[in-house]
C-alpha positions as CSV (number, residue, x, y, z in Angstrom):
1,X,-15.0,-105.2,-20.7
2,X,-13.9,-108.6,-22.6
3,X,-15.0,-111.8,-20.9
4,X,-13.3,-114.8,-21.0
5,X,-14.8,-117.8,-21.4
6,X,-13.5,-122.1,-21.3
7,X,-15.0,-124.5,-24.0
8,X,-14.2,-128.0,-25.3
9,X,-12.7,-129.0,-28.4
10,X,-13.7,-132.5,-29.2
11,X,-10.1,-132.4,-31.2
12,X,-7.8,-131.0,-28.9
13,X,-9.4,-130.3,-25.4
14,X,-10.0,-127.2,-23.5
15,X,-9.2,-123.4,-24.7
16,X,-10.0,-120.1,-23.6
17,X,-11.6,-117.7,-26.3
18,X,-11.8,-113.9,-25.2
19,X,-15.5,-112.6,-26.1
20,X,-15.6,-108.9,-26.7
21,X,-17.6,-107.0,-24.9
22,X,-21.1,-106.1,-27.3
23,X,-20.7,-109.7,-28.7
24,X,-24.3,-110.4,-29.9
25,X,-25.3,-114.2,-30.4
26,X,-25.2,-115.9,-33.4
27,X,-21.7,-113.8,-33.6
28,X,-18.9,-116.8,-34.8
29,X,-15.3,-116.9,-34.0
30,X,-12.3,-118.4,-35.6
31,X,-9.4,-120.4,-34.6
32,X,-7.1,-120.8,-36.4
33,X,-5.2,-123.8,-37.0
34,X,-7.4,-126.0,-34.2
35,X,-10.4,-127.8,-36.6
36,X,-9.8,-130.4,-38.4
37,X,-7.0,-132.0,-39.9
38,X,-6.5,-131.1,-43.6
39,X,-7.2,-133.9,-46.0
40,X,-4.2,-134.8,-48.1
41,X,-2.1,-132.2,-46.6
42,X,-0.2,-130.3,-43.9
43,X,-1.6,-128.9,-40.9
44,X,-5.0,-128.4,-39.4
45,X,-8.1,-126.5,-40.9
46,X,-9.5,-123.8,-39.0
47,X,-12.4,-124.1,-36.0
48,X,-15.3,-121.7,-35.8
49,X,-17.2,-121.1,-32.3
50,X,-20.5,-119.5,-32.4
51,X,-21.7,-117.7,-29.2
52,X,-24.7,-118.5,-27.7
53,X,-26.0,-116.3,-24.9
54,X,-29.2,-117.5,-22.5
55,X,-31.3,-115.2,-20.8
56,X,-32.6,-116.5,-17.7
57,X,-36.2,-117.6,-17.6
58,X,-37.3,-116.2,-14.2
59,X,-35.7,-113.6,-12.2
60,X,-36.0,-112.5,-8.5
61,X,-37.5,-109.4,-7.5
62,X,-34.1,-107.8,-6.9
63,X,-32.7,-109.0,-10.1
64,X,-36.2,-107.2,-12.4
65,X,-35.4,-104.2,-10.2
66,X,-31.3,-104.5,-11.0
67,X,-32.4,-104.8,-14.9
68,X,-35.4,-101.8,-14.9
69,X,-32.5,-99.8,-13.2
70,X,-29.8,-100.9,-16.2
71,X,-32.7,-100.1,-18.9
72,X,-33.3,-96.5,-17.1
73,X,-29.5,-96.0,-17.5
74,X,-28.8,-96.6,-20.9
75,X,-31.2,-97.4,-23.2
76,X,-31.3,-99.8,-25.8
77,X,-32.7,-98.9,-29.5
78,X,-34.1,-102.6,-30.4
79,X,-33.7,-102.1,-34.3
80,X,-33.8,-105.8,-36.3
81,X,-31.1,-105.7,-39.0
82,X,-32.7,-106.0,-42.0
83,X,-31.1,-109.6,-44.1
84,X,-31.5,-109.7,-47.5
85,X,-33.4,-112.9,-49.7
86,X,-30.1,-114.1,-50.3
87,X,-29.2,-114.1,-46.6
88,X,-32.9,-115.6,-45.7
89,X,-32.7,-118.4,-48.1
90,X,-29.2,-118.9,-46.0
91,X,-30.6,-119.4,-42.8
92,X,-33.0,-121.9,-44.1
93,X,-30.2,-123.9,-45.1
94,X,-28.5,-123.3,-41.5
């Protein structure tokens, strides 16, 4: 199941970017040719879209039940990845 899903480009305007279904966030997506204009040169650089998904901060009854019934069905291992000190230092810098 692939959602779509409408942002805006402070370059160019609106565009539709097709998130895969499994799309974790943090995950980034590029566009090519819609960033920023190259300096000195032809064309336009590329733009990069990072997903960020909310989780909503209180849920109905119905809505616990709908996501105690979803955990029942297929259950989730929740197994961190692992980074490395390189990719650590990284995200301080981020």
């Amino acid at each position: 199941m692939t959602c779509s899903a409408w942002f805006r480009s402070r370059l160019e305007g609106e565009h539709r970017l097709k998130i895969p279904e499994g799309t974790q966030s943090g995950t980034s997506f590029r566009i090519r040719n819609k960033g920023v204009p190259v300096l000195n040169g032809h064309g336009k650089g590329d733009l990069f879209v990072e997903v960020r998904i909310q989780t909503p901060g209180k849920l109905s009854k119905r809505q616990r039940e709908l996501l105690d019934e979803l955990g029942q069905l297929s259950p989730v291992e929740n197994k961190p990845q692992r980074r490395s000190l390189l990719g650590r230092v990284k995200d301080m810098f981020v």
